[in-house]
C-alpha positions as CSV (number, residue, x, y, z in Angstrom):
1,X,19.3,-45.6,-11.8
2,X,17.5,-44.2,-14.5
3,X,14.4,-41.8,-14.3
4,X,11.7,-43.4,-17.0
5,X,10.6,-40.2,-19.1
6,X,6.8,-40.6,-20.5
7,X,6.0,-39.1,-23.5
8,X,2.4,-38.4,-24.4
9,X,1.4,-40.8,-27.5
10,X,1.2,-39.1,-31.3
11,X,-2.5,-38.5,-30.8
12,X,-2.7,-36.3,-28.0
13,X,0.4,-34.5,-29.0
14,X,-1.4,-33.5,-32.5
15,X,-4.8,-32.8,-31.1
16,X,-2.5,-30.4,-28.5
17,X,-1.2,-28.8,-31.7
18,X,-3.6,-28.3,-33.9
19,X,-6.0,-27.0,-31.2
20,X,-3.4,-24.3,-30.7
21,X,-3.2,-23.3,-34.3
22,X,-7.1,-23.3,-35.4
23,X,-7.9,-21.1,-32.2
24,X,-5.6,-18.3,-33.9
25,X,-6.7,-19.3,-37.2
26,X,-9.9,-18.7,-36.2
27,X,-9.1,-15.3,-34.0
28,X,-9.1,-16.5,-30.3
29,X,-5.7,-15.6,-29.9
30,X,-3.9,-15.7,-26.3
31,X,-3.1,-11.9,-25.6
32,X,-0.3,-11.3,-23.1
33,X,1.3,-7.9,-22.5
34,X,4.6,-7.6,-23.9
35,X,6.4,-5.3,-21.9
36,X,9.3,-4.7,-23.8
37,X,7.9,-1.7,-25.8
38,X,5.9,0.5,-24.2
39,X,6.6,3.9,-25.8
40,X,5.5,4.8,-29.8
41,X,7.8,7.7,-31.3
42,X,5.4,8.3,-34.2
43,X,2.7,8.7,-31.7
44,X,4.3,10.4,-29.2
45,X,2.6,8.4,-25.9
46,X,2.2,5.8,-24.3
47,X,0.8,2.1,-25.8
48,X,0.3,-1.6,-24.6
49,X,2.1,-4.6,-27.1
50,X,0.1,-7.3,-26.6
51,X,1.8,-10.6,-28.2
52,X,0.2,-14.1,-28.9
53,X,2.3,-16.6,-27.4
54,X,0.9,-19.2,-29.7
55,X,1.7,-17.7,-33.2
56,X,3.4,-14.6,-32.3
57,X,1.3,-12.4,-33.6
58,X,0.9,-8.3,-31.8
59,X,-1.1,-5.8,-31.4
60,X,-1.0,-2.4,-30.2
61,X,-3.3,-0.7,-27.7
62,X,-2.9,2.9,-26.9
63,X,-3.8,3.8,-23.0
């Protein structure tokens, strides 16, 4: 048999959406650290990336 996949209806899927894009539009981003690089060579010590998941935006916090 067959497993019956539901999809949610074009509504719900575009109010999911857009809410996602106006909060970054609007600066509530979604920070997560991004610990990939953690070490800036101009600088010369250590930093946080932080990276929006939403719109992939980063930022940079020095510790």
């Amino acid at each position: 048999m067959t497993n019956v996949v539901r999809f949610p209806n074009a509504k719900a899927r575009k109010k999911i959406v857009s809410t996602h894009k106006t909060l970054c539009k609007s600066g509530f981003h979604k920070w997560e650290v991004d610990n990939s690089k953690q070490f800036d060579v101009k600088q010369g010590r250590l930093v946080t990336a932080e990276r929006c998941p939403r719109c992939g935006k980063t930022r940079t916090k020095s510790t």
